[in-house]
C-alpha positions in Angstrom: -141.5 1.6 -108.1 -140.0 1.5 -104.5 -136.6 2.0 -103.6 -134.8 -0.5 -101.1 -131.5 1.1 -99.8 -129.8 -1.4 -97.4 -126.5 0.6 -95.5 -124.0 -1.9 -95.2 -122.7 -4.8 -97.1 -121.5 -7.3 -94.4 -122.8 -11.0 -93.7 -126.2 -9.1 -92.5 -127.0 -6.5 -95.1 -125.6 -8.7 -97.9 -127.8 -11.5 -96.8 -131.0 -9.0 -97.0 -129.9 -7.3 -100.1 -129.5 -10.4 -102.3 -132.9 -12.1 -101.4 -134.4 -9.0 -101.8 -133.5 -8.9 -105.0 -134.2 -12.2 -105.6 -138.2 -11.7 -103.9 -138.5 -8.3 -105.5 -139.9 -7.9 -109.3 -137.6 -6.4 -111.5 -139.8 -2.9 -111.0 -138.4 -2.3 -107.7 -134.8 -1.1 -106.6 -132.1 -2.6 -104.7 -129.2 -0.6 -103.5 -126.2 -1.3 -101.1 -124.2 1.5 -99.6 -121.4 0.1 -98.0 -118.0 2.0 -98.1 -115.8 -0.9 -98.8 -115.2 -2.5 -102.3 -114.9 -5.9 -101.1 -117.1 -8.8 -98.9 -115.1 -10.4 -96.2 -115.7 -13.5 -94.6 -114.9 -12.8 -91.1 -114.9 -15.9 -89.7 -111.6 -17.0 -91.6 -110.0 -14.0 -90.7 -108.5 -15.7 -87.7 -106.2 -18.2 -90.2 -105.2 -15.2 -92.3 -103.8 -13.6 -88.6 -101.8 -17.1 -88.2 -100.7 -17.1 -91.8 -102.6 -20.5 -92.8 -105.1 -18.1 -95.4 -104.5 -15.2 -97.3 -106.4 -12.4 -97.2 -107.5 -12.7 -100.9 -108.8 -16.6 -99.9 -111.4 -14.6 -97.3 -112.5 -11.8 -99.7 -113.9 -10.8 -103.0 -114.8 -7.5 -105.3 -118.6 -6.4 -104.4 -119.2 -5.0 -107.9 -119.3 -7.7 -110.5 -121.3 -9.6 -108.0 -123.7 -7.3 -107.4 -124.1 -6.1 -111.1 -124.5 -9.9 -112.0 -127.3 -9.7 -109.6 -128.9 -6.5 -110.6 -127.8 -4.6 -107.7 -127.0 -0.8 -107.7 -124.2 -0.6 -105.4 -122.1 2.3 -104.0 -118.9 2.6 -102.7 -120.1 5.0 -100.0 -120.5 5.4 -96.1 -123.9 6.7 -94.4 -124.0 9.9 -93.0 -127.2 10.2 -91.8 -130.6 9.7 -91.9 -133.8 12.1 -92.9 -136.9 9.5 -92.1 -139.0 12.9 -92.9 -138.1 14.0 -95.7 -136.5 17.3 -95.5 -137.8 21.2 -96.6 -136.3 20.7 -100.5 -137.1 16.5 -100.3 -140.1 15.2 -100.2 -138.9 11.3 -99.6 -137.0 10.0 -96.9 -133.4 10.0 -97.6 -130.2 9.1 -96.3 -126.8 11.1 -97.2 -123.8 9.5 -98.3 -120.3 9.8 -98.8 -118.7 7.8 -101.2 -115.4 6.4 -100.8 -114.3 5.0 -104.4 -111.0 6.4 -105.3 -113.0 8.3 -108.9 -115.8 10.0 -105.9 -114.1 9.7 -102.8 -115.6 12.7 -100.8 -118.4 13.0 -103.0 -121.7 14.1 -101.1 -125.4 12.0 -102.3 -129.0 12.7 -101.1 -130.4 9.2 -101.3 -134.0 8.9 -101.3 -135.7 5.6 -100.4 -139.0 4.0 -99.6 -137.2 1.8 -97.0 -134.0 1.3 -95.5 -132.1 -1.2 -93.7 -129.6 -0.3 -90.9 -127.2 -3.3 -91.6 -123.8 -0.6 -90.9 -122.0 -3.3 -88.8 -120.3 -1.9 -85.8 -117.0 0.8 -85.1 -114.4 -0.7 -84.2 -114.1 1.6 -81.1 -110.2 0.9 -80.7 -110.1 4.8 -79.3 -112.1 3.5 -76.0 -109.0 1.9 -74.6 -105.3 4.4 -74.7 -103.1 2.5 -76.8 -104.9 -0.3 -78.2 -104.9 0.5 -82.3 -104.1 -1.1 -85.3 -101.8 0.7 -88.0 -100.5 4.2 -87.3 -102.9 6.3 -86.6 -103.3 4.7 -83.4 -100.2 2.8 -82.8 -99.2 -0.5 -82.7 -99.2 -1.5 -79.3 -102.0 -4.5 -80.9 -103.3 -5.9 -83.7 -106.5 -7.0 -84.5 -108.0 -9.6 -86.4 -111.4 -7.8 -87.2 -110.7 -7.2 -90.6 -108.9 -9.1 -93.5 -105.8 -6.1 -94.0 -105.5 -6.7 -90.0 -105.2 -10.2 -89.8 -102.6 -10.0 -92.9 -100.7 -7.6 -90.5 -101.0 -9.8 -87.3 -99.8 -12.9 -89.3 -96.8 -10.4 -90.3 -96.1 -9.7 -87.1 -96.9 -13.0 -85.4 -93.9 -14.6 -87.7 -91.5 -12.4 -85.8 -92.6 -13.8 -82.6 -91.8 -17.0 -83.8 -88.4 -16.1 -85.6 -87.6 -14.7 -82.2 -88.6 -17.6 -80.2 -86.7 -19.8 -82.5 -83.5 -17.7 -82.1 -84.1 -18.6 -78.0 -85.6 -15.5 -77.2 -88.6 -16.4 -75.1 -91.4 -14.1 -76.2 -94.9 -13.3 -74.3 -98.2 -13.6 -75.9 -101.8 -11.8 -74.9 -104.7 -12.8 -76.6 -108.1 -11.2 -75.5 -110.2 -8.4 -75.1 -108.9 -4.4 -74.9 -112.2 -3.0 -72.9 -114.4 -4.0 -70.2 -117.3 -3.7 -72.2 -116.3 -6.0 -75.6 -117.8 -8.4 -77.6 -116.7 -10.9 -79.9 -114.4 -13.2 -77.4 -115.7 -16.5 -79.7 -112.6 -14.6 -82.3 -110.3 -14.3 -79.4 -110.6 -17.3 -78.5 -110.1 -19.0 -81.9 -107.2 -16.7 -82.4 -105.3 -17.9 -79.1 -105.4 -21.6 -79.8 -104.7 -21.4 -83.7 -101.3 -19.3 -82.5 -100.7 -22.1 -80.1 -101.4 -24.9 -82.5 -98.9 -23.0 -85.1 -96.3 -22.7 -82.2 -96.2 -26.5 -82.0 -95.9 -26.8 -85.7 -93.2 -24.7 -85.9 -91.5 -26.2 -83.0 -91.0 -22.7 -80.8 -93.9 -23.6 -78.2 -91.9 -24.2 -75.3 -90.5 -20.6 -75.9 -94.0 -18.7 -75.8 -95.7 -17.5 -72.7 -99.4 -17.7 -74.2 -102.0 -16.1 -71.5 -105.4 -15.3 -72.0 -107.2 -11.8 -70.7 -111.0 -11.0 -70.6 -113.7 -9.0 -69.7 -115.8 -12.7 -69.0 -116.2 -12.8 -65.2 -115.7 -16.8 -65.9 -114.3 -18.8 -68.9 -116.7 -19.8 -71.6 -119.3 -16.9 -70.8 -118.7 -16.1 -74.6 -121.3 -13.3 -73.9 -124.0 -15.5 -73.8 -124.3 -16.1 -69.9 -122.2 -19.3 -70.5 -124.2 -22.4 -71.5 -125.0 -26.2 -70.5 -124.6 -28.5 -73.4 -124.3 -32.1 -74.4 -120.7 -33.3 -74.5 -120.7 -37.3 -75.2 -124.0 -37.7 -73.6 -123.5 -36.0 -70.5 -124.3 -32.0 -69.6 -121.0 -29.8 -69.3 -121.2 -26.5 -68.8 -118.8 -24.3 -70.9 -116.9 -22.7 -68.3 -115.7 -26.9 -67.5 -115.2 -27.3 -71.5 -113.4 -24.0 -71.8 -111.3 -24.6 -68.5 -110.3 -27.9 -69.2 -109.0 -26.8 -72.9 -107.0 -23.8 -71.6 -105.9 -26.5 -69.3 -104.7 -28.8 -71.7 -102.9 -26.3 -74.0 -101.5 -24.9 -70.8 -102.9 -21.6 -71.8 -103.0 -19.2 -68.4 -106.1 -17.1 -68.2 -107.2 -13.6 -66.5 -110.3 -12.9 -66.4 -112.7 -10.2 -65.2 -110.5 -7.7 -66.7 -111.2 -4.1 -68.7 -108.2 -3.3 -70.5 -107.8 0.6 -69.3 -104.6 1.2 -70.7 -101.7 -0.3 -73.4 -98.3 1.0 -73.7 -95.2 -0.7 -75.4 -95.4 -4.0 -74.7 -97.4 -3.6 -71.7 -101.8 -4.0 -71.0 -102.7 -1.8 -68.2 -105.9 -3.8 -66.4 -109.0 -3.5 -63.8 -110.4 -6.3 -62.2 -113.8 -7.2 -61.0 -112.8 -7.2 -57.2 -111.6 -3.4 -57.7 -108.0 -4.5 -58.2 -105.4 -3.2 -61.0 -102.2 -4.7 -62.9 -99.8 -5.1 -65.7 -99.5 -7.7 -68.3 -96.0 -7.2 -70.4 -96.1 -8.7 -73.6 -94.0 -9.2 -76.7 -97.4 -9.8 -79.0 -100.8 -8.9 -78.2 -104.2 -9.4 -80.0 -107.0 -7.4 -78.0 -110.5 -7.3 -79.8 -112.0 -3.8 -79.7 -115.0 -2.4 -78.6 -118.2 -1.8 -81.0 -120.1 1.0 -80.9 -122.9 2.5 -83.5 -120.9 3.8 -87.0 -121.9 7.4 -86.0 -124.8 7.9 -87.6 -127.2 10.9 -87.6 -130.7 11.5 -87.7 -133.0 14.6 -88.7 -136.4 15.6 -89.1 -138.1 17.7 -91.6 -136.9 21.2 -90.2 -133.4 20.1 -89.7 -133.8 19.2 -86.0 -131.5 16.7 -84.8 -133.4 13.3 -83.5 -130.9 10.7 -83.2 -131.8 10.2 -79.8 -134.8 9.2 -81.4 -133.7 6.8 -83.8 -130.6 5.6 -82.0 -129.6 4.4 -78.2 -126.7 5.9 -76.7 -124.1 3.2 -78.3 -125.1 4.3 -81.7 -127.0 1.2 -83.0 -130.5 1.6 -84.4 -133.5 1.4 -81.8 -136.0 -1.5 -82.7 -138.8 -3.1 -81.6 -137.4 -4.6 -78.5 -137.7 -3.5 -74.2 -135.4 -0.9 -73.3 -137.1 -0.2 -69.8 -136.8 -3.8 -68.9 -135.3 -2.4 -65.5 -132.8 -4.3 -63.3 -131.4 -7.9 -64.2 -133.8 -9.7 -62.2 -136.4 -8.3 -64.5 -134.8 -9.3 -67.8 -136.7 -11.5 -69.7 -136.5 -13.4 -73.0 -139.5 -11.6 -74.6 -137.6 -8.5 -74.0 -135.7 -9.2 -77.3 -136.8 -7.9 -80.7 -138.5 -10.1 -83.2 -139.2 -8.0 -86.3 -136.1 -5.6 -86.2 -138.7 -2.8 -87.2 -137.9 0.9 -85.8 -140.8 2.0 -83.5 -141.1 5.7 -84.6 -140.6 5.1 -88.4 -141.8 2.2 -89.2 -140.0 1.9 -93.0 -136.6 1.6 -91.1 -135.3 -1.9 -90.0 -131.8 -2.7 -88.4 -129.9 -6.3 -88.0 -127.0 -7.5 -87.8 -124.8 -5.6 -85.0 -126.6 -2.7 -86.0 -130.0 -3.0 -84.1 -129.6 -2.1 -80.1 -130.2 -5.0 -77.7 -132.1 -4.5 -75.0 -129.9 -5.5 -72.4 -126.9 -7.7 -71.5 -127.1 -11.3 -71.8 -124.7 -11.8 -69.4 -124.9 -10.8 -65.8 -124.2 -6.9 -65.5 -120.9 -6.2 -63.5 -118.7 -3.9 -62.5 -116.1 -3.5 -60.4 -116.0 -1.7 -56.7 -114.4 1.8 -58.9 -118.0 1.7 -61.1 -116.1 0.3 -64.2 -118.7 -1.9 -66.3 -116.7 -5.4 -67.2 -118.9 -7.4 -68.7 -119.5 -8.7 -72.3 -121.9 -6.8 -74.3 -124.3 -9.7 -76.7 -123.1 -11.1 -79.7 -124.5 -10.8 -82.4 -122.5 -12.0 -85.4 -122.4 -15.3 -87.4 -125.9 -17.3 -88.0 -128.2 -14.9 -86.0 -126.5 -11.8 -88.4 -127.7 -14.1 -91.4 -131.0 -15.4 -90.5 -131.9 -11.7 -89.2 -131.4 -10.3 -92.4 -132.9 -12.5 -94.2 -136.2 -12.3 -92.2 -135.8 -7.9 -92.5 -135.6 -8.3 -96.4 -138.7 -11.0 -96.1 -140.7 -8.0 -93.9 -140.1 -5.5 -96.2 -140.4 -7.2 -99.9 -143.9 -8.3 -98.2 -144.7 -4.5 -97.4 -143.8 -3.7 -100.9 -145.7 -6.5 -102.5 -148.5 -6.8 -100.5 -148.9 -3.0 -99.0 -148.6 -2.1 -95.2 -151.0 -4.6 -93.5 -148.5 -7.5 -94.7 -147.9 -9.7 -91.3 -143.8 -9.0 -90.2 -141.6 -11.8 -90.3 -139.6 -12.6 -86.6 -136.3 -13.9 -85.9 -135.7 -13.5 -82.1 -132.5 -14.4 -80.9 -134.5 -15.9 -78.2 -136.9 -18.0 -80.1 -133.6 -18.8 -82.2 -131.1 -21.6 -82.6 -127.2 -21.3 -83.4 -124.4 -23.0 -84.6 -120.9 -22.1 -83.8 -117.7 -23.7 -85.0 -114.7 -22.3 -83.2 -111.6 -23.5 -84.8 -108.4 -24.4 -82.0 -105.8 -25.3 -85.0 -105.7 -25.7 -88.8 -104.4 -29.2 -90.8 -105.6 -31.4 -92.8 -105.3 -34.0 -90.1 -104.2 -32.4 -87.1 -106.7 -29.7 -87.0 -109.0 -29.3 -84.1 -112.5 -27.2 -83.8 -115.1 -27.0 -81.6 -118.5 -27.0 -83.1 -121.8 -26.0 -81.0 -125.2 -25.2 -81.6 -127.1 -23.5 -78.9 -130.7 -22.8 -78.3 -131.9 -20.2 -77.7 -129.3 -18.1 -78.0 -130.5 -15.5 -75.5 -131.6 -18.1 -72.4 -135.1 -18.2 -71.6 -135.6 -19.1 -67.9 -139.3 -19.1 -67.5 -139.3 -22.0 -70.6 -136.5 -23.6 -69.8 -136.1 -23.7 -65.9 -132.3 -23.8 -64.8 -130.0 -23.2 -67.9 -132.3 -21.2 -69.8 -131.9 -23.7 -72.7 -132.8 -26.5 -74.5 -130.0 -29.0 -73.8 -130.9 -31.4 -76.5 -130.1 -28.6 -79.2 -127.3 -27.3 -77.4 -124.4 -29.7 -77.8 -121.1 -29.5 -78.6 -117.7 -31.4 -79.3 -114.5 -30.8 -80.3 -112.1 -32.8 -82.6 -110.5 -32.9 -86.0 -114.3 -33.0 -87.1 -115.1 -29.8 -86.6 -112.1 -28.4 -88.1 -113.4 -30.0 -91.4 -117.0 -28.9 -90.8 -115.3 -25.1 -90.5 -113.5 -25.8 -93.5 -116.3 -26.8 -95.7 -118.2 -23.8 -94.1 -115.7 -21.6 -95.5 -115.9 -22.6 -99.1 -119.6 -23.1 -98.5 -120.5 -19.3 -97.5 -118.0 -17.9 -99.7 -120.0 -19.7 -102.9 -123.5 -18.2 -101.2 -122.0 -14.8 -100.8 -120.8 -15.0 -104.6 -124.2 -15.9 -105.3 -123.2 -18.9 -107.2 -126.0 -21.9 -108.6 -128.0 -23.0 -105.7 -127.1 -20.1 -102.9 -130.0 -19.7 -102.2 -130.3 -23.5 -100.9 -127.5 -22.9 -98.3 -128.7 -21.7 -95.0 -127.9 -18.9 -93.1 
């Protein structure tokens, strides 16, 4: 019998676990460690902050599903990992924590015969003074990165608006809180759906609504920007994304860390060196991500997770590291079969596995302050990586160690995005785009780095219907209802 243990029970790991289970005879284990009790589907979590969804409409209880499914699941966080075994084990192991309210604090040696790294990110709100969510951290902002926070930034959201409705003009800042975030496709879906709820509730001439990022031009999403097909002609996004903010009459800042929040005030760097104030009445800054803060050891105790991990905390894989300066970067840098180079029964994906590099162009600003995005790697890509990890390793197990690795490079991969500027039945709005590659590969495609007759977008009521669907659609695969298995990633 071989154990699988998969660490982490978001879109990635969930994705890896469950066709696992479904490729793996019933001889072999499956187990999820993941310390929260429910599945979230992110993407939605931007209508819960607008009050359009409820929080229970984006998640669901882990345990039935995974007992349906013949899953052993715990309610537990990773601690750290023992790829060697250690003095009194023989197997690797991980250790846990669990969480559950009847073992909370209890302490597990989990052995395994391989292990997926799919822990998700930290949300690193700590990088940045001030920026927090709840009170251990203040509530200079909220956040949208989980379902509880998006209930709370609906919450507070409505009292902007009762406000604005009483004549009390109110400022809004919608962005990123550090000069070295990710995730501005959540921002940016957040910023418009507040402005399309503004209209509906008829306060929008009394909101100040301004954008602030660590981009160094609109639509760089952390993806180096992108050319794409808009009614037959090539735009690139920073046109599409300008000319939106334009229309909504949405002001922007850009080229901006976030060094510093107080009350009602976003303390900011810019590229050219240059620092400022933004006041504000409401503010939504996405966090940083760093690794979750796992450990490593070796058989005698000694800590490697310098080994096993980069200096952000996610899981080292088979990818360049040394690729050198910018001008060097290339798409082949980027892992294809998530597989840890020292111990080869470990895999990462989702945001667990450490790029190689930017994808955008590295800056900083004349003080040595990076601002730049750091490289998605979220939605579709999370999906379709796990997937092919679970593939890898139910083919090790089935067919022994000289199985052939499945691949899913970002660069040899294609991506769809629907970002959502509004919710209604008919007056929604959303942008949907597919990109490929996602990571731009120069040398095959000269110029823009990407194929610009898969990369195409447009934006219209459309879209918001296509997100809409998608919703219920990955919700029913997640549950692992009849014919999941037929839905793509």
């Amino acid at each position: 019998m071989a154990r699988l243990v998969v660490l982490g029970g978001g879109v990635s790991g969930h994705t890896a676990a469950t066709f696992a289970r479904e490729w793996l005879g019933s001889e072999h284990e499956v187990v999820v460690v993941t310390p929260n009790s429910k599945w979230n589907w992110i993407p939605s979590n931007i209508w819960v902050g607008v009050g359009q969804m409820s929080k229970e409409e984006v998640t669901f209880e882990l345990d039935p599903v995974y007992k349906k499914a013949g899953i052993i699941y715990k309610q537990a966080k990773a601690i750290s990992l023992n790829p060697e075994g250690s003095s009194s084990i023989d197997k690797p192991f991980v250790t846990i924590e669990h969480t559950s309210k009847s073992d909370a604090g209890k302490i597990e040696e989990l052995e395994y015969d391989y292990v997926i790294n799919a822990t998700g990110p930290k949300l690193n709100f700590g990088a940045t003074p001030g920026l927090g969510e709840g009170s251990e951290l203040g509530n200079h902002t909220v956040s949208v990165c989980t379902a509880d926070h998006a209930a709370h930034a609906s919450h507070e959201l409505t009292k902007i608006f009762e406000k604005a409705k009483k004549g009390e003009r109110q400022k809004i800042l919608i962005g990123t809180g550090h000069g070295m975030c990710t995730c501005q496709g959540a921002a940016f879906e957040y910023i418009f759906n507040i402005e399309h709820e503004a209209k509906k509730a008829g306060v929008r001439d009394m909101l100040d609504i301004k954008w602030i990022s660590n981009e160094s031009f609109l639509g760089d999403f952390g993806m180096g920007g992108l050319h794409m097909k808009v009614g037959g002609y090539a735009v690139s996004s920073k046109l599409f994304a300008e000319s939106l903010f334009a229309e909504r009459d949405v002001n922007w800042l850009i080229g901006a860390h976030v060094s510093k929040v107080e009350e009602g005030k976003a303390h900011y760097e810019l590229l050219d060196g240059s620092t400022g104030v933004e006041e504000f009445d409401f503010s939504m800054l996405i966090p940083p991500f760093a690794g979750v803060g796992l450990k490593a050891f070796n058989k005698e105790g000694e800590d490697i997770t310098s080994t096993v991990f980069a200096p952000n905390g996610f899981m080292k894989v088979d990818a360049k590291y040394d690729a050198g300066a910018y001008e060097n970067w290339k798409a082949s840098d980027w892992p294809k079969t998530y597989q840890n180079p020292t111990y080869k029964n470990m895999f990462a994906c989702g945001i667990a596995f450490a790029p190689p590099h930017l994808i955008s162009k590295p800056m900083s600003s004349p003080n040595g302050t990076p601002i730049n995005p750091t490289p998605p790697r979220t939605g579709m890509p999370a999906g379709i990586i796990g997937k092919a990890v679970a593939h890898s390793i139910c083919d090790l197990i089935n067919k022994g160690d000289s199985a052939k690795l499945h691949e899913a490079s970002m660069a040899d991969m294609g991506a769809a995005c629907v970002a959502s500027a509004g919710k209604g039945i008919f007056s929604g709005t959303a942008a949907a785009m597919t990109v490929y590659p996602v990571v731009p590969d120069f040398e095959k495609y000269p110029g823009t780095g990407r194929d610009t007759d898969y990369t195409f977008g447009e934006i219209g009521l459309a879209g918001h219907w296509i997100k809409h669907i998608l919703h219920h659609m990955f919700i029913w695969k997640a549950k692992l209802k009849p014919g999941w298995t037929l839905i793509p990633e």
